[in-house]
N, C-alpha and C positions, 0 to 999 in steps of 0.2 A: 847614711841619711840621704832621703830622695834629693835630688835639683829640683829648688823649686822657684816658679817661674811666672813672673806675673806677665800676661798678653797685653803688647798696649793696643786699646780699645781704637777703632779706625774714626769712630768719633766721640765726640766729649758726652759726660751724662745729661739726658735730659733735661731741658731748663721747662717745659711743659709737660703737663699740664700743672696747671699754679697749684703749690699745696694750701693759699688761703689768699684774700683778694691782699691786693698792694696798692698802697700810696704813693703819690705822684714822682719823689722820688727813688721810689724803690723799683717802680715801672723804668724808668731813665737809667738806674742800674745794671736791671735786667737784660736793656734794650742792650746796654751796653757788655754785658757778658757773652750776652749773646751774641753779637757783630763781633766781639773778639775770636769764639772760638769760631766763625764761618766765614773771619773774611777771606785769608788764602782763597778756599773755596767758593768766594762770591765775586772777588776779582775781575776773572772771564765777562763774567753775566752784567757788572756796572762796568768795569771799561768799554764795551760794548755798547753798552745802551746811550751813555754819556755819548758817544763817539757819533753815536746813529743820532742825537738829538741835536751835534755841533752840526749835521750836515747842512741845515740851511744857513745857518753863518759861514761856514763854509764856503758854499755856493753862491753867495751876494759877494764875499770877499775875491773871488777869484772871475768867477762867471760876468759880474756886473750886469749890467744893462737886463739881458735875458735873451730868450729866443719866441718865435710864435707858436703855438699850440693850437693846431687842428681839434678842434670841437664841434662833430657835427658839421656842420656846413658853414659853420661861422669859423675864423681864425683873432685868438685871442694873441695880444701881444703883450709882454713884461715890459715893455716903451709906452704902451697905449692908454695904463689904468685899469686893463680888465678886471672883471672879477675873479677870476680864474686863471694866473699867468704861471711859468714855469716854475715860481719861486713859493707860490701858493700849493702848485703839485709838491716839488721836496717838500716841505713843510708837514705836508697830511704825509706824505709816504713817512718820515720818520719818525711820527706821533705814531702809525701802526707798527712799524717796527720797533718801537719802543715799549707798547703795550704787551708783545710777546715777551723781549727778553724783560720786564718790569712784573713778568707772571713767573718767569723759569725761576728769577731772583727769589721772590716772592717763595716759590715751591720749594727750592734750595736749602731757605733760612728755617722755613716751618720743620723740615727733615732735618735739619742740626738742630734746635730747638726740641724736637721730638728722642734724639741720639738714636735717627734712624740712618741709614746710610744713604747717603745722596746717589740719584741715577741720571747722569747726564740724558738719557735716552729718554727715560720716561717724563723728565722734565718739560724735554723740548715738544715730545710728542703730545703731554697732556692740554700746554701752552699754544701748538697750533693747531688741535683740536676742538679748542674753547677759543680761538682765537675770536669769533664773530661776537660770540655773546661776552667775552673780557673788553670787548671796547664800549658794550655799554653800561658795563660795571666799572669800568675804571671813568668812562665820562663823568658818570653818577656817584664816583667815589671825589673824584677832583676835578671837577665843572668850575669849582667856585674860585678854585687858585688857576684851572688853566684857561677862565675866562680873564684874568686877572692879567694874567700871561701876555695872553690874546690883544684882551684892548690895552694895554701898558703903553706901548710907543704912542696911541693915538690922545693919550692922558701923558704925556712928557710933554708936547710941546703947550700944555696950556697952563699946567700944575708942574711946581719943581717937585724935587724927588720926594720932598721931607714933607709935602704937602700929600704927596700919589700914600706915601708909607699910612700918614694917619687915615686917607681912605679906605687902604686895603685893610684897618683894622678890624671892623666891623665884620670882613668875611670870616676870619677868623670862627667864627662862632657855629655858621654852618659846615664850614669844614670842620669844625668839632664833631660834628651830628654825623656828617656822612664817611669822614676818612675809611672808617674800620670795615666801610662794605670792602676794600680789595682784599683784606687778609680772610673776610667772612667768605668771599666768593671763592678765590683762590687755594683757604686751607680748609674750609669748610663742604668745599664742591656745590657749594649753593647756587640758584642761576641767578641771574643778574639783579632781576627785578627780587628776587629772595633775597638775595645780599645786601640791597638797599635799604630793603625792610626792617631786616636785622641790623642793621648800624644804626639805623635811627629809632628801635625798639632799645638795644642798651644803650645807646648815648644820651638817649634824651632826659633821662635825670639825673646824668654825670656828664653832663656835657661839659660843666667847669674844669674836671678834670681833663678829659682831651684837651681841650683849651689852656692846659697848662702842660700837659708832655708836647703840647705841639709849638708852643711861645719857646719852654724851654731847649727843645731840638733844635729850632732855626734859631737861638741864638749860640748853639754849640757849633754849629753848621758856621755861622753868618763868621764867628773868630776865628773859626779854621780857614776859611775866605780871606780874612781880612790878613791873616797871617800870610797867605799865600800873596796876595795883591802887594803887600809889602816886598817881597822876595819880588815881585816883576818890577815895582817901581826901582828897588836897588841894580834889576839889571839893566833900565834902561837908559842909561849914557852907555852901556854898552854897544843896546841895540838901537842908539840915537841914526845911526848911520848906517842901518842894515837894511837890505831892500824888503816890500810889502810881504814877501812869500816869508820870510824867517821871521817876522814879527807875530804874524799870523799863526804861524807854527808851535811858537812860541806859547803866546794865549791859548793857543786849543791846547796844548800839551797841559799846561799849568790847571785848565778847566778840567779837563780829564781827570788830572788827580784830584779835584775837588770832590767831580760829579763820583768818581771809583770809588772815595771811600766815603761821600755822604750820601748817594743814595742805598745802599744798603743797610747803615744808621739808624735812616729816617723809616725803612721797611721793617725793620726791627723793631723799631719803637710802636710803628703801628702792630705788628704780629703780638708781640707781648700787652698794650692795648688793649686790644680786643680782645684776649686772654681774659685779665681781669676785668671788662667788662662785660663780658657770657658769663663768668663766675658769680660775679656780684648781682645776678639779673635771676641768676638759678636759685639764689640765694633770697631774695627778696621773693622768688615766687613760693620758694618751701617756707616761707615765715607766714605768710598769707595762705 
């Protein structure tokens, strides 16, 4: 009797394209199927990008003060108030380097998704090739959480947290409408201004559902946080007495494993997302 021999496959079978649309938890399942069988493989791409976005905490925790920054004929200083000071450069340099590996990720997840085989090479090259027009698909995808971002500390000192939280509810809704342009531009190969389109073409009469994989993500997100924050507060009478550098060390470390295994997560949820809402959008156009 022959050997017989079954090959194991180098990735899992396709989780797309959808065999019928899904409901809101079945999308959050999916999401989740899916970051299971690509995280090994996503790893690299969010440890990374976490790491490239701790750089300006980072850099205020150690650097302080700052340096002057020749602009032109004018010199700005990180002492002075400028608009423009060294802390402002890091800041933009790791929102773009973020934008690339938040595309390689992105590319990554769609090809396990797909049970195609992932290509380090073609990833990275596709990612800095699109690199111009992915920042104004990703502004245009998350403007509304990274303006949110943006002005946060300048709404801390006027509003407590729990007061800032019920402001930021409201955005919610456009981030519903716009999320799905990054997986529309990046799995779709759509350009920017297309990708935008299309997010706000399917979302806009299921915007409640986005609004609800996206409530339901950050609060998946927010317990795995809160679980981790717990684990710091327990070590610190440890680190009651340990100098700035290992404290610091410490939280970036603990953020890393948050940011390593929730942004991928959250790229999942959005990929599968926008999955069933192209479906449901084809589907309502062949009823009509």
């Amino acid at each position: 009797m022959p050997c017989m021999s079954r090959a194991i496959p180098s990735t899992p079978a396709g989780l797309l394209p959808l065999p019928r649309p899904l409901m809101t938890g079945e999308v959050l399942d999916a999401a989740f199927r899916l970051f299971r069988a690509a995280l090994l493989r996503c790893l690299p791409y969010s440890g990374f990008a976490v790491l490239v976005l701790e750089l300006p905490t980072l850099y205020s925790t150690f650097r302080g003060g700052g340096f002057a920054l020749p602009i032109g004929w004018t010199v700005v200083s990180g002492h002075a108030g400028g608009i423009f000071t060294d802390h402002n450069l890091v800041f933009v340099i790791s929102l773009l380097l973020a934008v690339v590996l938040f595309g390689a990720l992105t590319l990554r997840l769609n090809a396990v998704s797909r049970g195609v085989r992932p290509s380090f090479r073609r990833e990275i090259s596709t990612a800095c090739i699109r690199w111009p027009n992915a920042c104004i698909a990703t502004l245009g995808a998350l403007g509304f959480p990274l303006l949110l971002y943006g002005l946060g500390p300048a709404f801390t000192n006027v509003l407590p947290k729990e007061a800032l939280m019920v402001v930021a509810l409201p955005l919610i809704w456009p981030t519903a409408l716009f999320a799905v342009a990054l997986p529309a531009f990046w799995c779709d190969r759509l350009g920017p201004f297309a990708a935008v389109a299309q997010a706000v073409r399917v979302s806009r009469r299921r915007s409640w559902r986005m609004v609800g994989a996206i409530l339901a993500t950050a609060c998946l997100v927010a317990v795995f946080y809160v679980l981790v924050t717990i684990a710091l507060a327990l070590m610190s009478p440890i680190l009651g007495r340990a100098d700035l550098f290992l404290i610091a060390t410490v939280r970036t470390c603990l953020t890393l494993v948050v940011g390593a295994l929730g942004v991928p997560f959250v790229l999942a949820m959005l990929v599968v997302a926008y999955e069933d809402l192209k479906l449901r959008e084809q589907e309502r156009l062949r009823v009509v």
